[in-house]
C-alpha positions as CSV (number, residue, x, y, z in Angstrom):
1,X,26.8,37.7,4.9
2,X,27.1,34.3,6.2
3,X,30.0,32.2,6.2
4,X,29.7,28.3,4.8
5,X,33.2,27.4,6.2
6,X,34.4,26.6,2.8
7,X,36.7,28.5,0.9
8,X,36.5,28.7,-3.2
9,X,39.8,29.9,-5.7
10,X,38.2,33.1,-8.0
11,X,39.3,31.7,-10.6
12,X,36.8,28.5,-10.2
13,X,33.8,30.7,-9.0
14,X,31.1,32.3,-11.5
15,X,30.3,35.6,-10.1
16,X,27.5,36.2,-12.7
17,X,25.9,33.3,-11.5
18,X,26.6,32.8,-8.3
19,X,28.0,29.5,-8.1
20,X,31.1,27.5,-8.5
21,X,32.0,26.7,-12.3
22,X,31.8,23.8,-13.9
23,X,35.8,22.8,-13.7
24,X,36.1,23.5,-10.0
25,X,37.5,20.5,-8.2
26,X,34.6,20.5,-5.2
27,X,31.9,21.6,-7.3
28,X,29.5,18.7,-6.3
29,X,30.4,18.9,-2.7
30,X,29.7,23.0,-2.2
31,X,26.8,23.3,-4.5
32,X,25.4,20.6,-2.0
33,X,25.9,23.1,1.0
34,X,24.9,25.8,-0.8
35,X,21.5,24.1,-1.4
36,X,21.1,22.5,2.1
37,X,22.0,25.8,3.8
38,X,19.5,28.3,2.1
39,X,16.9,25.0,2.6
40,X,17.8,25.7,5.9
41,X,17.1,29.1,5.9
42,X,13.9,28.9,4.3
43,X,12.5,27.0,6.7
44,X,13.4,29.0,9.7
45,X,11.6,31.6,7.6
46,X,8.4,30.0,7.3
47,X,8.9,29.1,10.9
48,X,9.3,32.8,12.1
49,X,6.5,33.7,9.7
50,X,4.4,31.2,11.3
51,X,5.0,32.4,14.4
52,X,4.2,35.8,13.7
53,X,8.0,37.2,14.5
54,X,9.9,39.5,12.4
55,X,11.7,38.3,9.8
56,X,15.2,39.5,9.3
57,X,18.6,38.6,8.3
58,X,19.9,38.9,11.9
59,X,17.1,37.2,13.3
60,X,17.1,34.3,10.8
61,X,20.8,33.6,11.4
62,X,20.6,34.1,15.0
63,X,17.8,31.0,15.0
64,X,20.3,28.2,15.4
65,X,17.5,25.7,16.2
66,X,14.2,25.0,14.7
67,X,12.0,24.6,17.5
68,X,11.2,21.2,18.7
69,X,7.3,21.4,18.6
70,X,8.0,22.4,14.7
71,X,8.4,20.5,11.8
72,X,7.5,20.8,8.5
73,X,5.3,18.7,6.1
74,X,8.3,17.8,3.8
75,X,10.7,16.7,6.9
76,X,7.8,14.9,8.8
77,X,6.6,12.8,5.9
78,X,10.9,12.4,4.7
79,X,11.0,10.7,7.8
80,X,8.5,8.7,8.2
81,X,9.0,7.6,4.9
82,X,12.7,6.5,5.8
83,X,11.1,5.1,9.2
84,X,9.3,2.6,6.8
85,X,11.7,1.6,4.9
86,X,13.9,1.2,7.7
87,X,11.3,-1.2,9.6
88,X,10.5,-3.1,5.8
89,X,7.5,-1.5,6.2
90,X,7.4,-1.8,2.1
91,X,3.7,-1.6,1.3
92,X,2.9,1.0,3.8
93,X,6.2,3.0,2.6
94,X,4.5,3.2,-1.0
95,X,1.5,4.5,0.2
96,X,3.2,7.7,1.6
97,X,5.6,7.7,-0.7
98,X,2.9,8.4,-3.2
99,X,0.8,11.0,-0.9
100,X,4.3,12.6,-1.0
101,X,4.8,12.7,-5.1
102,X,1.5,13.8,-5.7
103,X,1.1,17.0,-2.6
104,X,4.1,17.7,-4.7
105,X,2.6,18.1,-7.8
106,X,-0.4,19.7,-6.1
107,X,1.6,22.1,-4.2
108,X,4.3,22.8,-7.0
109,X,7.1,22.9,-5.3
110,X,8.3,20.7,-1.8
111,X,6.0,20.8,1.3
112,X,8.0,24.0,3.0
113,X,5.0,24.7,5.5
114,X,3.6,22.9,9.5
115,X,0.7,21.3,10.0
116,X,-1.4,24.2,10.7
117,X,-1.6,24.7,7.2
118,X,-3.2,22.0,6.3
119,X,-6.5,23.0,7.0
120,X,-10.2,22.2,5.8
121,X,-9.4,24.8,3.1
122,X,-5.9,22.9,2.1
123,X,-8.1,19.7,1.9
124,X,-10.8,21.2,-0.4
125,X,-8.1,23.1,-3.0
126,X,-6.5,19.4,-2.3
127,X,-9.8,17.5,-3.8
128,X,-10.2,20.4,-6.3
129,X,-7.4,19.7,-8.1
130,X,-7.2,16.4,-8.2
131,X,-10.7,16.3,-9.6
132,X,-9.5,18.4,-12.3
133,X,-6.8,15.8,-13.1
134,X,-9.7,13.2,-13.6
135,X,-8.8,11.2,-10.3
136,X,-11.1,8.3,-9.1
137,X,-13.1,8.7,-6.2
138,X,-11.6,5.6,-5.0
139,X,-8.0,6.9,-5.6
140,X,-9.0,10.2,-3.8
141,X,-10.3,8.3,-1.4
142,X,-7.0,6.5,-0.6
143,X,-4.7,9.8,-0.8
144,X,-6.8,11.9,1.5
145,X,-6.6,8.8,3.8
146,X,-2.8,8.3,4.0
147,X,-3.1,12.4,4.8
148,X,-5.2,12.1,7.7
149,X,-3.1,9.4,8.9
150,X,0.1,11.9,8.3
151,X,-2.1,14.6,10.2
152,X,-3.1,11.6,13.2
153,X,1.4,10.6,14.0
154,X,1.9,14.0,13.6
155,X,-0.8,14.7,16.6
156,X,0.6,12.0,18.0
157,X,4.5,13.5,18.0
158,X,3.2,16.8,19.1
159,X,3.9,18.6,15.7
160,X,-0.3,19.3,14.8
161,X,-2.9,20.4,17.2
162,X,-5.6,17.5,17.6
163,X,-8.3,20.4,18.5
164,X,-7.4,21.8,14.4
165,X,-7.3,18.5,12.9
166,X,-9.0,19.1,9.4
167,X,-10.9,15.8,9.3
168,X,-13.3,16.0,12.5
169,X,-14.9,18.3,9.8
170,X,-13.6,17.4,6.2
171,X,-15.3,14.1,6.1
172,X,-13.7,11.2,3.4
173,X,-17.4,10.1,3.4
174,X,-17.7,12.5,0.2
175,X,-15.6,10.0,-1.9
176,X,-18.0,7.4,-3.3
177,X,-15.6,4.3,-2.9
178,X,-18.4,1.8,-4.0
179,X,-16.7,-0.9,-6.6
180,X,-18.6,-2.5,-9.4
181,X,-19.5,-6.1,-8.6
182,X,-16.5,-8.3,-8.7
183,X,-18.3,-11.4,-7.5
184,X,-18.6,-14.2,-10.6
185,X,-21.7,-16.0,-10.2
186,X,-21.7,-19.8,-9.0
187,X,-22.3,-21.1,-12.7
188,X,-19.0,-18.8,-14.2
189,X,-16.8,-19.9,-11.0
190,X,-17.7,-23.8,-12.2
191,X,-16.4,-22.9,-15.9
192,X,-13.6,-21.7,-14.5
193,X,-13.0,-24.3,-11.8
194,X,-13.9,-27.2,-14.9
195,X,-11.6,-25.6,-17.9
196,X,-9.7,-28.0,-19.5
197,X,-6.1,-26.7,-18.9
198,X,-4.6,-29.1,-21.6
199,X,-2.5,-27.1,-24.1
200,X,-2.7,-23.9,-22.0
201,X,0.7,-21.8,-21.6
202,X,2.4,-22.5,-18.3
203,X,1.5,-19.0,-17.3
204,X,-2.1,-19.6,-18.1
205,X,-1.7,-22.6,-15.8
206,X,-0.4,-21.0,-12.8
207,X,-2.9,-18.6,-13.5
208,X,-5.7,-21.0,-13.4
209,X,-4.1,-22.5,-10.4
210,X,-3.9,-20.2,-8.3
211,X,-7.5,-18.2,-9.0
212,X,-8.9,-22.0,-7.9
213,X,-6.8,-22.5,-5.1
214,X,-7.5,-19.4,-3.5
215,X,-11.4,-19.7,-4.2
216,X,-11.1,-23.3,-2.5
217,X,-9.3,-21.8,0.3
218,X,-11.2,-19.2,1.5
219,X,-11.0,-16.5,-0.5
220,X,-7.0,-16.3,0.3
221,X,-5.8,-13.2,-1.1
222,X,-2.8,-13.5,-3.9
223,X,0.2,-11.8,-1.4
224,X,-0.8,-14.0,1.0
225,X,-0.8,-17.2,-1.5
226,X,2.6,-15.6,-2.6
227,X,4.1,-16.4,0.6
228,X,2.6,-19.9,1.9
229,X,5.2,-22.2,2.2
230,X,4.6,-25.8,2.9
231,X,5.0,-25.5,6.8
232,X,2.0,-23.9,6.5
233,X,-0.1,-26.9,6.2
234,X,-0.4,-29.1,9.0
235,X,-2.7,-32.2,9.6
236,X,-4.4,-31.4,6.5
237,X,-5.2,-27.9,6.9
238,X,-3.8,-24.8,5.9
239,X,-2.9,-22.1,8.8
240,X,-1.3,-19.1,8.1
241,X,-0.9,-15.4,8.9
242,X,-2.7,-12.9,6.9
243,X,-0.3,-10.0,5.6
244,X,-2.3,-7.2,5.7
245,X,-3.8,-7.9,8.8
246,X,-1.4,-10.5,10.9
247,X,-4.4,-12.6,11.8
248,X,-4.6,-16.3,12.0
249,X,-6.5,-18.0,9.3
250,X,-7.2,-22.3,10.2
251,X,-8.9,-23.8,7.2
252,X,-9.7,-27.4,6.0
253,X,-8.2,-27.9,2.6
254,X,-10.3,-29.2,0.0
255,X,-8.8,-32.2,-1.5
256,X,-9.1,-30.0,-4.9
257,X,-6.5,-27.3,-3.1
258,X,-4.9,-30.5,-2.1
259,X,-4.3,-31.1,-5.8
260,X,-3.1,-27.6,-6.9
261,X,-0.7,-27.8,-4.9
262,X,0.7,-31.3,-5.4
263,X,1.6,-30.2,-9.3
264,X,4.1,-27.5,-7.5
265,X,6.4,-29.8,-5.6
266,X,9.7,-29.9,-7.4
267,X,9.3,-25.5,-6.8
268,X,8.3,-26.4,-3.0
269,X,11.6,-28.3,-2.9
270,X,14.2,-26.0,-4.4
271,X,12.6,-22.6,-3.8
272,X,10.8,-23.0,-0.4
273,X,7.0,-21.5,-1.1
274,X,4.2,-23.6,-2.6
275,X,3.8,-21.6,-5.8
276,X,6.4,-20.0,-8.4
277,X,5.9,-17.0,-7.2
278,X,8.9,-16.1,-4.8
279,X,12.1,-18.3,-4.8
280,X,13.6,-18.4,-1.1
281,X,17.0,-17.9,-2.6
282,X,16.3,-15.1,-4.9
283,X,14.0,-13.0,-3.2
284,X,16.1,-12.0,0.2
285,X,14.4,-8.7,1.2
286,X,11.5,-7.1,1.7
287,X,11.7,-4.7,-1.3
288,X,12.8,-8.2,-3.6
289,X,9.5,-9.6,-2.2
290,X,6.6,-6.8,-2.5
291,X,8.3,-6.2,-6.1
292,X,8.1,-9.8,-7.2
293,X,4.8,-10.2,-5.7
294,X,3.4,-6.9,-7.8
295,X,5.2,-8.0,-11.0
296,X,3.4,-11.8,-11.1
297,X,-0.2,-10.7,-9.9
298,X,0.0,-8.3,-13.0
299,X,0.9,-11.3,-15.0
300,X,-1.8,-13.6,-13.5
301,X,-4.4,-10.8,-14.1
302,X,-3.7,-10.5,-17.8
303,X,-4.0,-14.7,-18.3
304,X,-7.3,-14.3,-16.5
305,X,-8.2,-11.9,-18.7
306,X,-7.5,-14.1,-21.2
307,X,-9.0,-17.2,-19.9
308,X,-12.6,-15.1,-19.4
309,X,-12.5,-14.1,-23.1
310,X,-12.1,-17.6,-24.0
311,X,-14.5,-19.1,-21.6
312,X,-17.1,-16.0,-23.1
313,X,-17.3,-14.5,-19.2
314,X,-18.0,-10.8,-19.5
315,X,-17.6,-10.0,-15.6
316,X,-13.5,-8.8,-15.3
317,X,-12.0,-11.9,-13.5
318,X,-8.5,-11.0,-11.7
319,X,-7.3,-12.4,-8.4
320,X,-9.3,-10.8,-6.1
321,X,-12.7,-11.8,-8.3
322,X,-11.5,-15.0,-6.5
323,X,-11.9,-13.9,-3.2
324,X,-15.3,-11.9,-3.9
325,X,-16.9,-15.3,-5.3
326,X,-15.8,-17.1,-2.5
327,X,-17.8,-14.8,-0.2
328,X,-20.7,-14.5,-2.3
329,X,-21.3,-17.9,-3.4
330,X,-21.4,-19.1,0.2
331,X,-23.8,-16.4,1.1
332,X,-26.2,-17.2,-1.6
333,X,-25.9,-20.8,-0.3
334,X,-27.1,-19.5,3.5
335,X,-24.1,-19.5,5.2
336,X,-24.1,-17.3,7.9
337,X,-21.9,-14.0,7.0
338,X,-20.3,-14.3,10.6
339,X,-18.7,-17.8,9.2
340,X,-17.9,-16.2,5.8
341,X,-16.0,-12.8,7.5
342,X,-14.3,-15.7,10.0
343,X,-13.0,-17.7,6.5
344,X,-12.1,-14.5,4.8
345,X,-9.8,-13.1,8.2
346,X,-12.1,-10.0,8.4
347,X,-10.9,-8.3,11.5
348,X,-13.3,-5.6,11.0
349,X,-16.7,-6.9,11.1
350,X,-19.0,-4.2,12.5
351,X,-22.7,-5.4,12.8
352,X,-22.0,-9.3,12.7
353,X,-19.3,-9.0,15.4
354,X,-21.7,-6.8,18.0
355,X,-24.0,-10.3,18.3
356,X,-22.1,-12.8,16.8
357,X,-19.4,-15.0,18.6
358,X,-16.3,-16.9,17.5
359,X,-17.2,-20.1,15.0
360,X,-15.1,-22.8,15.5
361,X,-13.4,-24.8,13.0
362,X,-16.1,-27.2,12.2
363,X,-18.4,-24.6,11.5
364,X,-16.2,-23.0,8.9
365,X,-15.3,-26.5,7.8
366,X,-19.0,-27.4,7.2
367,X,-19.4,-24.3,5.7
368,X,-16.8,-24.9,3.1
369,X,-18.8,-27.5,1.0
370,X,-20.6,-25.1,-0.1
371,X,-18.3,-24.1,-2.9
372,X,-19.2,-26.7,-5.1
Protein backbone atom coordinates (compact mmCIF):
# COMPACT_ATOMS: atom_id res chain seq x y z
CA UNK A 1 0.00 0.00 0.00
CA UNK A 2 1.12 3.37 -0.86
CA UNK A 3 0.14 6.51 0.58
CA UNK A 4 -0.98 9.65 -1.94
CA UNK A 5 -1.04 12.11 1.14
CA UNK A 6 -4.61 12.85 0.48
CA UNK A 7 -7.29 11.82 2.56
CA UNK A 8 -11.01 10.95 1.06
CA UNK A 9 -14.56 10.82 3.39
CA UNK A 10 -16.15 7.02 2.63
CA UNK A 11 -18.96 8.29 2.08
CA UNK A 12 -17.57 10.22 -1.33
CA UNK A 13 -15.32 7.15 -2.32
CA UNK A 14 -16.64 4.21 -4.78
CA UNK A 15 -15.17 1.10 -3.46
CA UNK A 16 -16.47 -1.00 -6.37
CA UNK A 17 -14.68 1.12 -8.57
CA UNK A 18 -11.96 2.33 -7.10
CA UNK A 19 -12.25 5.89 -7.37
CA UNK A 20 -13.74 8.99 -5.85
CA UNK A 21 -17.53 9.49 -6.84
CA UNK A 22 -18.88 11.81 -8.80
CA UNK A 23 -20.25 14.38 -5.89
CA UNK A 24 -16.92 14.40 -4.07
CA UNK A 25 -15.81 17.95 -3.58
CA UNK A 26 -11.85 17.20 -4.91
CA UNK A 27 -12.81 14.79 -7.35
CA UNK A 28 -10.88 16.51 -10.23
CA UNK A 29 -7.84 17.22 -8.18
CA UNK A 30 -7.26 13.34 -6.77
CA UNK A 31 -8.31 11.51 -9.82
CA UNK A 32 -5.37 13.68 -11.30
CA UNK A 33 -2.86 12.17 -8.65
CA UNK A 34 -4.23 9.00 -8.90
CA UNK A 35 -3.42 9.09 -12.68
CA UNK A 36 0.01 10.84 -12.55
CA UNK A 37 1.18 8.47 -9.66
CA UNK A 38 0.50 4.99 -11.26
CA UNK A 39 2.00 6.91 -14.62
CA UNK A 40 4.75 7.12 -12.39
CA UNK A 41 4.90 3.80 -11.50
CA UNK A 42 4.64 2.44 -14.79
CA UNK A 43 7.49 3.89 -15.90
CA UNK A 44 9.83 2.94 -13.19
CA UNK A 45 8.56 -0.50 -14.31
CA UNK A 46 9.55 -0.38 -17.69
CA UNK A 47 12.63 1.09 -16.44
CA UNK A 48 13.55 -1.86 -14.04
CA UNK A 49 12.39 -4.22 -16.75
CA UNK A 50 14.72 -2.58 -19.11
CA UNK A 51 17.36 -2.99 -16.89
CA UNK A 52 16.89 -6.47 -16.35
CA UNK A 53 16.07 -5.96 -12.29
CA UNK A 54 13.45 -7.60 -10.46
CA UNK A 55 10.30 -6.15 -10.47
CA UNK A 56 8.46 -5.84 -7.24
CA UNK A 57 6.23 -3.70 -5.21
CA UNK A 58 9.05 -2.92 -2.65
CA UNK A 59 11.48 -2.33 -5.26
CA UNK A 60 9.27 -0.11 -7.47
CA UNK A 61 8.43 2.13 -4.46
CA UNK A 62 11.81 2.18 -3.07
CA UNK A 63 12.97 3.74 -6.81
CA UNK A 64 12.43 7.34 -5.85
CA UNK A 65 14.30 8.56 -8.94
CA UNK A 66 14.25 7.61 -12.54
CA UNK A 67 17.64 7.40 -13.49
CA UNK A 68 19.15 10.34 -15.29
CA UNK A 69 20.55 8.48 -18.42
CA UNK A 70 16.71 7.35 -18.77
CA UNK A 71 13.96 8.75 -20.31
CA UNK A 72 11.22 7.58 -22.15
CA UNK A 73 9.92 8.17 -25.76
CA UNK A 74 6.66 9.92 -24.45
CA UNK A 75 8.60 12.34 -21.90
CA UNK A 76 11.56 13.06 -24.37
CA UNK A 77 9.38 14.01 -27.33
CA UNK A 78 6.66 15.93 -24.43
CA UNK A 79 9.52 18.07 -23.97
CA UNK A 80 10.89 18.80 -26.71
CA UNK A 81 7.68 19.49 -27.98
CA UNK A 82 7.13 22.16 -25.17
CA UNK A 83 10.89 23.28 -25.92
CA UNK A 84 9.49 24.45 -29.32
CA UNK A 85 6.83 25.98 -28.48
CA UNK A 86 8.56 27.73 -25.88
CA UNK A 87 11.34 29.08 -28.43
CA UNK A 88 8.19 29.89 -31.25
CA UNK A 89 9.76 27.18 -32.84
CA UNK A 90 5.92 26.85 -34.52
CA UNK A 91 6.60 25.01 -37.75
CA UNK A 92 9.25 22.69 -36.38
CA UNK A 93 6.80 22.14 -33.21
CA UNK A 94 4.08 20.64 -35.80
CA UNK A 95 6.37 18.46 -37.27
CA UNK A 96 6.90 16.52 -33.99
CA UNK A 97 3.80 17.19 -32.84
CA UNK A 98 2.52 15.03 -35.57
CA UNK A 99 5.41 12.22 -35.33
CA UNK A 100 3.91 12.17 -31.77
CA UNK A 101 -0.05 11.68 -32.85
CA UNK A 102 0.60 9.24 -35.22
CA UNK A 103 3.54 6.72 -33.05
CA UNK A 104 0.45 6.97 -30.97
CA UNK A 105 -1.87 5.49 -33.17
CA UNK A 106 0.87 3.14 -34.30
CA UNK A 107 1.74 2.04 -30.91
CA UNK A 108 -1.88 2.17 -29.36
CA UNK A 109 -1.36 3.49 -26.46
CA UNK A 110 1.38 6.52 -25.22
CA UNK A 111 5.20 5.90 -25.89
CA UNK A 112 5.85 4.16 -22.24
CA UNK A 113 9.30 2.63 -23.51
CA UNK A 114 13.57 4.24 -24.04
CA UNK A 115 15.25 4.58 -26.96
CA UNK A 116 16.55 1.20 -27.16
CA UNK A 117 13.47 0.13 -28.39
CA UNK A 118 13.33 1.75 -31.21
CA UNK A 119 15.21 -0.46 -33.20
CA UNK A 120 15.56 -1.43 -37.02
CA UNK A 121 12.66 -3.88 -36.16
CA UNK A 122 10.46 -0.80 -34.47
CA UNK A 123 11.19 1.02 -37.81
CA UNK A 124 10.10 -1.73 -40.20
CA UNK A 125 6.60 -2.70 -37.99
CA UNK A 126 6.72 1.35 -38.11
CA UNK A 127 6.68 1.48 -42.25
CA UNK A 128 4.43 -1.65 -42.19
CA UNK A 129 1.72 -0.12 -40.74
CA UNK A 130 1.65 2.93 -42.14
CA UNK A 131 1.70 1.29 -45.52
CA UNK A 132 -1.27 -0.43 -44.59
CA UNK A 133 -3.03 2.81 -43.83
CA UNK A 134 -2.26 3.92 -47.51
CA UNK A 135 0.47 6.56 -46.49
CA UNK A 136 2.51 8.40 -49.24
CA UNK A 137 5.94 7.61 -49.68
CA UNK A 138 6.63 11.19 -49.41
CA UNK A 139 4.64 11.47 -46.09
CA UNK A 140 6.58 8.37 -44.74
CA UNK A 141 9.35 9.86 -45.84
CA UNK A 142 8.84 12.96 -43.61
CA UNK A 143 7.71 10.98 -40.37
CA UNK A 144 10.51 8.58 -40.30
CA UNK A 145 12.66 11.78 -40.71
CA UNK A 146 11.36 13.86 -37.73
CA UNK A 147 12.14 10.15 -35.89
CA UNK A 148 15.66 9.97 -36.73
CA UNK A 149 16.01 13.42 -35.79
CA UNK A 150 14.11 12.41 -32.22
CA UNK A 151 16.71 9.40 -32.13
CA UNK A 152 19.92 12.11 -33.25
CA UNK A 153 18.92 14.96 -29.73
CA UNK A 154 18.27 12.14 -27.93
CA UNK A 155 22.11 10.77 -28.75
CA UNK A 156 22.83 13.99 -28.27
CA UNK A 157 21.32 14.31 -24.47
CA UNK A 158 22.73 11.00 -23.65
CA UNK A 159 19.30 9.14 -23.50
CA UNK A 160 20.10 6.63 -26.89
CA UNK A 161 23.29 4.95 -27.70
CA UNK A 162 24.83 6.41 -31.11
CA UNK A 163 26.55 2.78 -31.72
CA UNK A 164 22.44 1.35 -31.83
CA UNK A 165 21.11 4.10 -33.72
CA UNK A 166 18.52 2.31 -36.08
CA UNK A 167 19.18 4.46 -39.17
CA UNK A 168 23.12 3.78 -39.91
CA UNK A 169 21.18 0.69 -41.18
CA UNK A 170 17.36 1.42 -41.80
CA UNK A 171 18.02 3.71 -44.68
CA UNK A 172 15.01 6.62 -45.59
CA UNK A 173 16.45 6.03 -49.10
CA UNK A 174 13.56 3.26 -49.46
CA UNK A 175 10.84 6.03 -49.60
CA UNK A 176 10.62 7.16 -53.23
CA UNK A 177 10.09 10.98 -52.55
CA UNK A 178 10.23 11.90 -56.30
CA UNK A 179 7.23 14.64 -57.02
CA UNK A 180 5.40 14.92 -60.32
CA UNK A 181 6.66 17.83 -62.38
CA UNK A 182 5.39 21.03 -60.89
CA UNK A 183 7.31 23.24 -63.30
CA UNK A 184 4.71 25.17 -65.96
CA UNK A 185 6.32 25.53 -69.12
CA UNK A 186 7.48 29.12 -70.34
CA UNK A 187 4.38 29.45 -72.73
CA UNK A 188 1.64 28.63 -69.58
CA UNK A 189 3.74 30.96 -67.07
CA UNK A 190 3.08 33.92 -70.04
CA UNK A 191 -0.84 33.12 -69.92
CA UNK A 192 -0.72 33.38 -66.55
CA UNK A 193 1.64 36.42 -66.22
CA UNK A 194 -0.79 38.19 -69.37
CA UNK A 195 -4.44 37.24 -67.90
CA UNK A 196 -6.64 39.89 -67.90
CA UNK A 197 -7.49 40.35 -64.14
CA UNK A 198 -10.53 42.72 -64.96
CA UNK A 199 -13.64 41.48 -63.21
CA UNK A 200 -11.72 38.83 -61.21
CA UNK A 201 -12.77 38.41 -57.37
CA UNK A 202 -10.39 40.29 -55.11
CA UNK A 203 -9.16 36.92 -53.96
CA UNK A 204 -8.45 35.75 -57.44
CA UNK A 205 -6.46 39.00 -57.65
CA UNK A 206 -4.29 38.54 -54.76
CA UNK A 207 -3.97 35.21 -56.06
CA UNK A 208 -2.70 36.20 -59.33
CA UNK A 209 -0.49 38.71 -57.65
CA UNK A 210 1.27 37.04 -55.69
CA UNK A 211 1.93 33.64 -58.06
CA UNK A 212 3.56 36.58 -60.47
CA UNK A 213 5.38 38.34 -57.93
CA UNK A 214 7.03 35.49 -56.58
CA UNK A 215 7.90 34.02 -60.20
CA UNK A 216 9.46 37.63 -60.89
CA UNK A 217 11.34 37.48 -57.74
CA UNK A 218 13.10 34.56 -57.79
CA UNK A 219 11.03 31.91 -57.08
CA UNK A 220 10.27 33.56 -53.41
CA UNK A 221 8.44 31.03 -51.56
CA UNK A 222 4.72 32.22 -50.22
CA UNK A 223 5.83 32.25 -46.08
CA UNK A 224 8.46 34.16 -47.08
CA UNK A 225 6.27 36.69 -49.35
CA UNK A 226 3.88 36.51 -46.30
CA UNK A 227 6.32 38.32 -44.28
CA UNK A 228 8.12 40.97 -46.58
CA UNK A 229 7.51 44.24 -45.37
CA UNK A 230 8.40 47.32 -47.16
CA UNK A 231 11.85 47.73 -45.38
CA UNK A 232 12.67 45.04 -47.19
CA UNK A 233 13.35 46.76 -50.38
CA UNK A 234 16.10 49.04 -50.53
CA UNK A 235 17.59 50.99 -53.62
CA UNK A 236 15.38 49.07 -55.77
CA UNK A 237 15.93 45.64 -54.72
CA UNK A 238 14.38 43.34 -52.57
CA UNK A 239 16.71 41.76 -49.62
CA UNK A 240 15.37 39.57 -47.23
CA UNK A 241 15.83 36.52 -44.97
CA UNK A 242 14.60 33.29 -46.08
CA UNK A 243 12.43 31.47 -43.18
CA UNK A 244 13.15 28.13 -43.61
CA UNK A 245 16.66 28.56 -44.04
CA UNK A 246 17.77 32.30 -42.48
CA UNK A 247 19.76 33.03 -45.50
CA UNK A 248 20.10 36.31 -47.29
CA UNK A 249 18.41 36.63 -50.55
CA UNK A 250 19.61 40.28 -52.72
CA UNK A 251 17.60 40.49 -55.90
CA UNK A 252 16.86 43.20 -58.56
CA UNK A 253 13.16 43.82 -58.73
CA UNK A 254 11.60 43.70 -61.96
CA UNK A 255 9.72 46.77 -62.61
CA UNK A 256 6.71 44.14 -63.14
CA UNK A 257 7.21 43.12 -59.17
CA UNK A 258 7.62 46.77 -58.87
CA UNK A 259 4.01 47.02 -59.99
CA UNK A 260 2.49 44.23 -57.85
CA UNK A 261 3.34 45.70 -55.17
CA UNK A 262 2.47 49.39 -55.77
CA UNK A 263 -1.58 48.15 -55.95
CA UNK A 264 -0.93 47.04 -52.10
CA UNK A 265 0.06 50.34 -50.51
CA UNK A 266 -2.87 51.57 -48.49
CA UNK A 267 -2.33 47.53 -46.69
CA UNK A 268 1.59 48.51 -46.56
CA UNK A 269 0.47 51.62 -44.64
CA UNK A 270 -1.96 50.43 -42.05
CA UNK A 271 -0.88 46.76 -41.54
CA UNK A 272 2.89 46.87 -42.02
CA UNK A 273 3.74 43.82 -44.68
CA UNK A 274 3.49 44.33 -48.45
CA UNK A 275 0.64 41.88 -49.13
CA UNK A 276 -2.84 41.16 -47.12
CA UNK A 277 -1.59 38.47 -45.84
CA UNK A 278 -0.57 39.27 -42.13
CA UNK A 279 -1.72 42.56 -40.44
CA UNK A 280 1.03 43.82 -37.93
CA UNK A 281 -1.64 44.57 -35.43
CA UNK A 282 -3.59 41.42 -35.66
CA UNK A 283 -1.15 38.84 -36.00
CA UNK A 284 1.12 39.31 -32.55
CA UNK A 285 2.64 35.79 -32.12
CA UNK A 286 4.20 33.26 -33.61
CA UNK A 287 1.21 30.78 -33.48
CA UNK A 288 -1.25 33.95 -34.96
CA UNK A 289 1.41 34.07 -37.85
CA UNK A 290 2.19 30.32 -39.08
CA UNK A 291 -1.84 29.89 -38.71
CA UNK A 292 -2.61 32.90 -40.84
CA UNK A 293 0.02 32.11 -43.22
CA UNK A 294 -1.51 28.23 -43.60
CA UNK A 295 -5.13 29.50 -43.73
CA UNK A 296 -4.38 32.10 -46.98
CA UNK A 297 -1.88 29.89 -49.01
CA UNK A 298 -4.93 27.31 -48.93
CA UNK A 299 -7.02 30.12 -50.21
CA UNK A 300 -4.49 31.23 -52.90
CA UNK A 301 -4.11 27.54 -54.01
CA UNK A 302 -7.86 27.02 -54.59
CA UNK A 303 -8.02 30.54 -56.93
CA UNK A 304 -5.14 29.14 -58.83
CA UNK A 305 -6.93 26.20 -59.28
CA UNK A 306 -9.45 28.18 -60.56
CA UNK A 307 -7.52 30.49 -62.67
CA UNK A 308 -5.79 27.13 -64.54
CA UNK A 309 -9.21 25.77 -65.36
CA UNK A 310 -10.13 28.98 -66.87
CA UNK A 311 -6.92 29.59 -68.69
CA UNK A 312 -7.38 25.50 -69.97
CA UNK A 313 -3.79 24.71 -68.11
CA UNK A 314 -3.88 21.10 -67.11
CA UNK A 315 -0.46 21.13 -65.01
CA UNK A 316 -1.82 21.75 -60.99
CA UNK A 317 -0.66 25.46 -60.52
CA UNK A 318 -0.37 26.33 -56.66
CA UNK A 319 2.27 28.58 -55.07
CA UNK A 320 5.10 26.69 -55.14
CA UNK A 321 4.42 25.82 -59.20
CA UNK A 322 5.69 29.47 -58.96
CA UNK A 323 8.91 28.83 -57.63
CA UNK A 324 9.51 25.48 -59.74
CA UNK A 325 8.89 27.64 -63.07
CA UNK A 326 11.10 30.21 -62.02
CA UNK A 327 13.94 27.60 -61.87
CA UNK A 328 13.10 25.73 -64.84
CA UNK A 329 12.48 28.41 -67.24
CA UNK A 330 15.78 29.96 -66.55
CA UNK A 331 17.48 26.69 -67.01
CA UNK A 332 15.97 25.99 -70.24
CA UNK A 333 17.12 29.56 -71.18
CA UNK A 334 21.09 28.46 -70.22
CA UNK A 335 21.47 30.00 -67.21
CA UNK A 336 23.90 28.45 -65.20
CA UNK A 337 22.21 26.25 -62.29
CA UNK A 338 24.89 27.68 -59.76
CA UNK A 339 23.06 31.29 -60.56
CA UNK A 340 19.59 29.65 -60.37
CA UNK A 341 20.34 27.73 -56.68
CA UNK A 342 21.98 31.36 -55.66
CA UNK A 343 18.38 33.17 -56.78
CA UNK A 344 16.32 30.47 -55.24
CA UNK A 345 18.61 30.68 -51.50
CA UNK A 346 19.52 26.98 -51.93
CA UNK A 347 21.93 26.38 -49.04
CA UNK A 348 22.33 22.90 -50.05
CA UNK A 349 23.71 22.71 -53.34
CA UNK A 350 25.81 19.46 -53.57
CA UNK A 351 27.60 19.06 -56.98
CA UNK A 352 27.34 22.83 -58.16
CA UNK A 353 28.75 24.12 -54.89
CA UNK A 354 32.06 21.54 -55.01
CA UNK A 355 33.31 23.76 -58.31
CA UNK A 356 31.28 26.53 -58.39
CA UNK A 357 31.89 29.93 -56.51
CA UNK A 358 29.77 32.76 -55.22
CA UNK A 359 27.92 34.86 -58.26
CA UNK A 360 27.58 38.22 -57.51
CA UNK A 361 24.71 40.39 -57.89
CA UNK A 362 25.05 41.30 -61.50
CA UNK A 363 25.27 37.91 -62.50
CA UNK A 364 21.94 36.95 -60.86
CA UNK A 365 20.64 40.36 -62.09
CA UNK A 366 21.55 39.43 -65.77
CA UNK A 367 20.28 36.30 -65.23
CA UNK A 368 16.92 37.57 -64.33
CA UNK A 369 15.81 38.75 -67.85
CA UNK A 370 15.45 35.67 -68.70
CA UNK A 371 11.93 35.35 -67.33
CA UNK A 372 10.29 36.95 -70.00
Amino acid sequence: MKSLGMSVHPQYWDFKKNCPKKNCPNRTAITQLISETLLKYQRRTIIMKANGEDVTANAIFECHQLPKSKITVEDFLTEHIQRLRDNGKVGNRYAYMNLHATLKNFYGKKLLFLFNEVDVAFCSRFETWMRKQKYEDTTMSFYFRTLRSTYNKAVEANYASREKNPFLEYKLSRFCTKTKKRALSKENMKKILGMDCSGITKKAKLAHDIFSFSYYCGGISFVDVANLTPYNIIDGRLIYERQKTHGTINLVLLDEAKAIIEQYTHHQRNAGYLFPILDSKKHITEMQKYNRVRKVCRQINTELHEIAKRLEIEEDVTTYVARHSFATVLKKSGVNIGIISQALGHQDIKTTQIYLSKFDDEQVDSAMKNLL
